[in-house]
N, C-alpha and C positions, 0 to 999 in steps of 0.2 A: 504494500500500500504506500500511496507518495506520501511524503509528509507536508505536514501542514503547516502554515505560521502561526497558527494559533492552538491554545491549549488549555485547558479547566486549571485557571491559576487557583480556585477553590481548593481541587483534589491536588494540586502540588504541593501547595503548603501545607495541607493535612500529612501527606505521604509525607515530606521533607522534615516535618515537623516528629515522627515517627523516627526517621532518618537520624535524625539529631541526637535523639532519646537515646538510639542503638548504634550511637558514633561510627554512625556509616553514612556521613554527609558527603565524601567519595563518591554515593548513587545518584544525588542530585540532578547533576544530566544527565542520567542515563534512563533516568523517571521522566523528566521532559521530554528527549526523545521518544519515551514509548506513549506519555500522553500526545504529543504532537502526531506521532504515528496513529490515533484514534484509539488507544489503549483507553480502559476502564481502571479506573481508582483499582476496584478490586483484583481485577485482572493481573492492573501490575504488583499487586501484594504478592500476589501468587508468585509470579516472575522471577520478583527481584531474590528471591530464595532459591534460585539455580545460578546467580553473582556468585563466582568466588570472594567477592569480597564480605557477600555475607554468609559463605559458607564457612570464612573464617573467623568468622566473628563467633559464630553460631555452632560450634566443628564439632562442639560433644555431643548434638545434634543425630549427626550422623553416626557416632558411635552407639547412639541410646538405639536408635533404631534398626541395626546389627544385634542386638541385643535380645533382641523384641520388646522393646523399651517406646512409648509412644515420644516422639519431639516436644521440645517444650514451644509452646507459642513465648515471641522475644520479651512480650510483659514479664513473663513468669519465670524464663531462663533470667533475667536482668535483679526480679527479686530475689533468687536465689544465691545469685551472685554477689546480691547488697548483703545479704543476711549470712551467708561465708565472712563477706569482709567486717560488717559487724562485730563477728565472732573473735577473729583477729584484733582488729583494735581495741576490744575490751581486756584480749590478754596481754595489750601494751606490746605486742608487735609491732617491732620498727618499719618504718616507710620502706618498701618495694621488698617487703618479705611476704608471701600469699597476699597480694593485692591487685591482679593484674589478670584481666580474666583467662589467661591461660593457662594462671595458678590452678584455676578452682575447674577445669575442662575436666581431669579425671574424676572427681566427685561426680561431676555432674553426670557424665555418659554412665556411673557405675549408680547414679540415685542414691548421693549419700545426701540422708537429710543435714540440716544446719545444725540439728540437735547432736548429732549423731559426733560432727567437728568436735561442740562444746563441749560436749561429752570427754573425747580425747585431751584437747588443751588445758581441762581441767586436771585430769588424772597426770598430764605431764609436770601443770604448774605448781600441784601440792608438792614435787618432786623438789623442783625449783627453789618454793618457798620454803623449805623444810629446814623447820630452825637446826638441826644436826646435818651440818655439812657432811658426814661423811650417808647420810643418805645419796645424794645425788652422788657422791666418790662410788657408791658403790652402784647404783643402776649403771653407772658411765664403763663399771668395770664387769657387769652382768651380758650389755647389750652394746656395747658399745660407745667410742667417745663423741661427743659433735653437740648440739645443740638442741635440748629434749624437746622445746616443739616442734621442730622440723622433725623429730624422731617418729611425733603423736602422728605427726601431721602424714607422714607417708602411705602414699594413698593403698597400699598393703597389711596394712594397721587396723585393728579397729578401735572401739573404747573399751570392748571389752579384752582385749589384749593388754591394750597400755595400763589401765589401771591393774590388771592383775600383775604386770612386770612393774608396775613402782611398787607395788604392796612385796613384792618381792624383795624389792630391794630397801625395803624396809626394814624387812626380816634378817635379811644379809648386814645391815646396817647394825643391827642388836646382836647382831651375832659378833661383831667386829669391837662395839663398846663394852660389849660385858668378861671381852680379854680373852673369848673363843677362836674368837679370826672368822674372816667374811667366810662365806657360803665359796670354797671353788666349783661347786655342783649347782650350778644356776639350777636345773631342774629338780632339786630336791628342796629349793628358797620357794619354786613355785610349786610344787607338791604338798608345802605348808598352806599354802596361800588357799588351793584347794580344799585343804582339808576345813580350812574355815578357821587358821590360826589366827590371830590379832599380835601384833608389833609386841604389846606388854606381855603376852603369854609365851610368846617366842624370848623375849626376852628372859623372862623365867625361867624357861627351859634351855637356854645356852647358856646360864652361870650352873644351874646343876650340870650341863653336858662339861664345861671349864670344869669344876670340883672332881667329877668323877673320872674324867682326863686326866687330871697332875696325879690323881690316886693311883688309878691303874692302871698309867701309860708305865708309873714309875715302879708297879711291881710287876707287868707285864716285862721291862726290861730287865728286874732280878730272877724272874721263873721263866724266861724265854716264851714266853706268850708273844701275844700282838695285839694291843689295844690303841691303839691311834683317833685321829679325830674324827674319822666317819664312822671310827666303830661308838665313837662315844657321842654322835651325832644320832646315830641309827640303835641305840642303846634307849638314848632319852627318849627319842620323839615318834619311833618306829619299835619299841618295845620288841628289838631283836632277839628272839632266842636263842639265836648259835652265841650271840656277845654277851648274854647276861648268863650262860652257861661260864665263859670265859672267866669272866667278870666273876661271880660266886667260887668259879675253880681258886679265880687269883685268892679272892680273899681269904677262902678257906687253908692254903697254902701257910698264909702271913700268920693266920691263926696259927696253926701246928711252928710254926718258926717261931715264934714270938710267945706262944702258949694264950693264943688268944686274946692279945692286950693293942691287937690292933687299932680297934676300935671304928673300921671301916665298915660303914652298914651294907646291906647285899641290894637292897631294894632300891630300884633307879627311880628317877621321879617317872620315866614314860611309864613304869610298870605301878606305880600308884598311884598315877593321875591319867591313864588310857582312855581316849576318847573324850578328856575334858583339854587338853590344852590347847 
């Protein structure tokens, strides 16, 4: 069709004005041209969605709908976007950190809600804030080092991961102040975590695991035993049999040497307090 010198200056500023919203003012002429060419307002909405320019704007788009995921119409991708970045600025993320809508494309084609974010940046930021520095020394030394909301934030991650890997490393963290030493078994800090342990309970259970270590690391080394710290890890908190067998042999030992004046009790705290700590 030829085109025309004239065009529905109404539906241009409508469209352009749309344009603007979806910082894709780049379309501008090429909306004129297609009104000039006798295009319909609605017609070119449809259109301008086969623009690489707004396929880039728009690109997780196209990933949701590989997905079987419906497209978002641009109001609704653009809120989603606002309320990402909301999300950020309330954790006091510095300028051009997830702020730029190609930050937030993998959320979006995977349908992570904005809940779902907050959810993580908080489980990273109790990390952060956590008045005992060696909390975060030790998440850094469970999961690695770098910057724990970009950690939260990886879009491989969820809240329910993150938060369980700082409760972990909370665990790891009382296990390191109460003169135990961290967790080297990351998946045994989160096997607590599982279990439904609590920071102060963990806590209590690696000064009994510390006591019953110096006891009978150091008669393990007189009767040639083996009691080291996972066995007095897996003593306390896993109410090991084969170790409290050990552990009973040792004492009983010190007994007959000493004539009984050892004064070392047999009963671990895992074995009198199972299923509560």
């Amino acid at each position: 069709m030829a085109s025309r010198k004239y065009y529905d200056k109404d539906a241009f500023a409508y469209i352009s004005d749309n344009l603007k919203a979806w910082g894709l003012n780049s379309l501008a002429a090429d909306v004129r041209r297609m009104l000039e060419a006798g295009a319909s307002a609605d017609r070119i909405q449809i259109e301008i969605q086969d623009l690489p320019a707004y396929k880039r704007r728009f690109a997780a788009n196209e990933a949701r709908v590989k997905k079987g995921l419906p497209p978002l119409p641009p109001d609704q991708y653009l809120a989603v976007e606002a309320s990402y970045r909301q999300v950020m600025q309330a954790a006091g993320t510095p300028i051009g950190f997830y702020d730029e809508p190609s930050d937030f494309e993998n959320w979006i084609a995977n349908d992570v809600a904005p809940t779902e974010i907050q959810g993580r940046v908080q489980a990273a930021q109790s990390v952060v804030e956590a008045a005992d520095p060696t909390v975060r020394q030790e998440f850094e030394r469970l999961y690695g080092k770098g910057d724990l909301i970009a950690y939260a934030l990886d879009p491989k991650r969820t809240q329910e991961l993150v938060a369980k890997q700082a409760e972990a490393a909370r665990i790891s963290a009382a296990a390191e102040t109460t003169g135990f030493g961290g967790l080297q078994w990351r998946s045994n800090a989160e096997r607590l975590v599982e279990m439904g342990m609590t920071e102060q309970q963990a806590r209590v259970g690696f000064a009994q695991a510390k006591r019953q270590l110096d006891a009978f690391g150091r008669l393990a080394g007189t009767y040639g035993e083996q009691y080291g710290r996972k066995d007095a890890f897996d003593d306390v908190f896993f109410s090991d049999a084969g170790i409290a067998e050990t552990r009973t042999r040792l004492a009983s030992q010190e007994r007959a040497a000493f004539s009984g004046s050892s004064g070392i009790g047999e009963a671990s705290l895992g074995q009198r307090t199972a299923g509560r700590l």
